[in-house]
N, C-alpha and C positions, 0 to 999 in steps of 0.2 A: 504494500500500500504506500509505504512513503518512499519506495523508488520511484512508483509512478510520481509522484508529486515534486521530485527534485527540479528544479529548471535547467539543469547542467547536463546536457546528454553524457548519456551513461548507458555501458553495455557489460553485459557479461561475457565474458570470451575463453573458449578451451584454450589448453596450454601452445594449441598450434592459430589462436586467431581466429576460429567459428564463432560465430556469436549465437551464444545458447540463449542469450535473453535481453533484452533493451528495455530504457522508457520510453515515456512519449518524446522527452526532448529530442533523444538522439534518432528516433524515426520521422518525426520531424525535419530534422537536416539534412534525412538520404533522401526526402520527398516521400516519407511512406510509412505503415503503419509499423508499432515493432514486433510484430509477428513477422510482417515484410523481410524484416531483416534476420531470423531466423537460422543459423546453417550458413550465412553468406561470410566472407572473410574482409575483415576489417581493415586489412591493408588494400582491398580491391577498392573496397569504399572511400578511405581516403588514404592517397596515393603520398608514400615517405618520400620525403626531398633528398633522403641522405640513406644507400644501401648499406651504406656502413654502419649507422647506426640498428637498425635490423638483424643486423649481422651479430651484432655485440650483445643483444637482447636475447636472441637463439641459441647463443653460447650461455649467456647466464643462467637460463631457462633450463638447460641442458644439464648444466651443473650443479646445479638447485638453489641456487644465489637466491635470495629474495628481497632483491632493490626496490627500488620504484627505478622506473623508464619511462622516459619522455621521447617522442619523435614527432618531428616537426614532419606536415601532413596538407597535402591540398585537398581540394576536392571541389565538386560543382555544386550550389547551392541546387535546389530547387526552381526557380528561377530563370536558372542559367549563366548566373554572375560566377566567380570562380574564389571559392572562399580559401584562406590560410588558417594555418592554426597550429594547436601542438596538443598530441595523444598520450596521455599519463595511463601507464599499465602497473599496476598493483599486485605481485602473486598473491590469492589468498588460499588458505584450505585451513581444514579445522586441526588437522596435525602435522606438524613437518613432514613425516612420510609421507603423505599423503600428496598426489600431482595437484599442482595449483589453479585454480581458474585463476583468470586474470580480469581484475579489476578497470576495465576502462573509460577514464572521462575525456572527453574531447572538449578543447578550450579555443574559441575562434578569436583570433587576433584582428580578421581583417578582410576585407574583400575588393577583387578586382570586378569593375562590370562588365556584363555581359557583353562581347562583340556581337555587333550586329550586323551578320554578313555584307559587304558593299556590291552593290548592284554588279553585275557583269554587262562590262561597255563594251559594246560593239559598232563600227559602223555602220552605214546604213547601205553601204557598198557590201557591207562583210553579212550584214543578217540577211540581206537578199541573194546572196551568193549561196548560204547554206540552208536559205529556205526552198532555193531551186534544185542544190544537190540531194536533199531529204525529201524531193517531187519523182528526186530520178534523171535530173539533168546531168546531161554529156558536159566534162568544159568547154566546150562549143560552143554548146547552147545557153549556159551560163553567160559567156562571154557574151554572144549576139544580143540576149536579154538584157542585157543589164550595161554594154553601149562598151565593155573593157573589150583588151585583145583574151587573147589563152593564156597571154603571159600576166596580164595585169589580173584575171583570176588565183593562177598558180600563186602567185604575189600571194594574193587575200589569204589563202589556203595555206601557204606555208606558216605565216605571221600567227596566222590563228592555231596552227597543229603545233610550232613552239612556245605560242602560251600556254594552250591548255595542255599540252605533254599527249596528244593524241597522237596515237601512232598511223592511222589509215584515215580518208574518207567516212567511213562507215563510226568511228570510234570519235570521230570528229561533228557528225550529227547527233547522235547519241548524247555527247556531249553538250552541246546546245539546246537539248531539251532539256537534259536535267541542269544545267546551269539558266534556264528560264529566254533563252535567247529566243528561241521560236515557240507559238504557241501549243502548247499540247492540246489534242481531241481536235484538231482544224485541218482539214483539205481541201483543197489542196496546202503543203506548208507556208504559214505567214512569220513572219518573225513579231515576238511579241510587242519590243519596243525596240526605236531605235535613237538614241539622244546623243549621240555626237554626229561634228557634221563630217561629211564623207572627205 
């Protein structure tokens, strides 16, 4: 009853990291209830800045040391902001021979905000070029459409397959959809916007 009630996220965790049990705070900050968190590993959740320290914890643990340990931890808010903080583990058990749960609070220091992805700019040369290829145009017919030679499509084509790291035509329209360049569910293909000038 009065872990529920702590404000301090706080989880129980076997000696390898499961988390056997949470409160409300600390399900709270994974986005979810703490059942949610149940069996899930506490270092997945929030992510150590330092392997080393990790490392030196597994070794104590190993040993039967009964410190406290602290690691410095990121993780994603809820949100999507990108929170910091620092993870205090506690061995506990009722008798020294006994294997230890571990005690864990989580202490947020701080947060970075969310990036908001930036639009993907294209010209207006470039979104009709790939709205034509994603119709099934020849570069020919690209070129003739849209007033360039073969070489001033290749142009368009190359510029675009080394930013987006596309290796073919095919991987290159693909990419324009899920980067929001042309609009999905439209036929014949349109591009969805185009805001720089050519």
């Amino acid at each position: 009853m009065v872990f529920d009630r702590v404000p301090v996220p706080i989880a129980v965790c076997d000696v390898y990291g499961a988390v056997q049990l949470a409160n409300p705070a600390m399900g709270a900050e994974c986005g979810t209830t703490p059942g949610g968190l149940r069996g899930r590993d506490v270092l997945e959740l929030f992510r150590p800045q330092e392997a080393t320290q990790v490392e030196r914890i597994v070794e104590a643990l190993r040993l039967r040391h009964r410190s406290r340990y602290q690691v410095s931890v990121r993780w994603e808010a809820p949100g999507g902001a990108e929170r910091y903080g620092e993870l205090t583990a506690d061995p506990v058990s009722d008798t020294v021979e006994q294997t230890p749960a571990l005690l864990v609070m989580l202490r947020v220091l701080g947060e970075r905000e969310a990036h908001s992805p930036r639009p993907v700019r294209v010209t207006p040369a470039e979104a009709r070029i790939l709205a034509l290829l994603a119709g099934g145009a020849t570069t020919a017919r690209a070129a003739r459409e849209t007033g360039l030679t073969v070489d001033g499509v290749n142009y368009h084509l190359r510029r675009l397959s080394a930013r987006w790291g596309a290796a073919n035509r095919t991987e290159l329209v693909a990419r324009a959809y899920a980067l929001g360049v042309l609009a999905p569910g439209v036929w014949p293909p349109t591009p969805a916007t185009s805001d720089e000038p050519e």
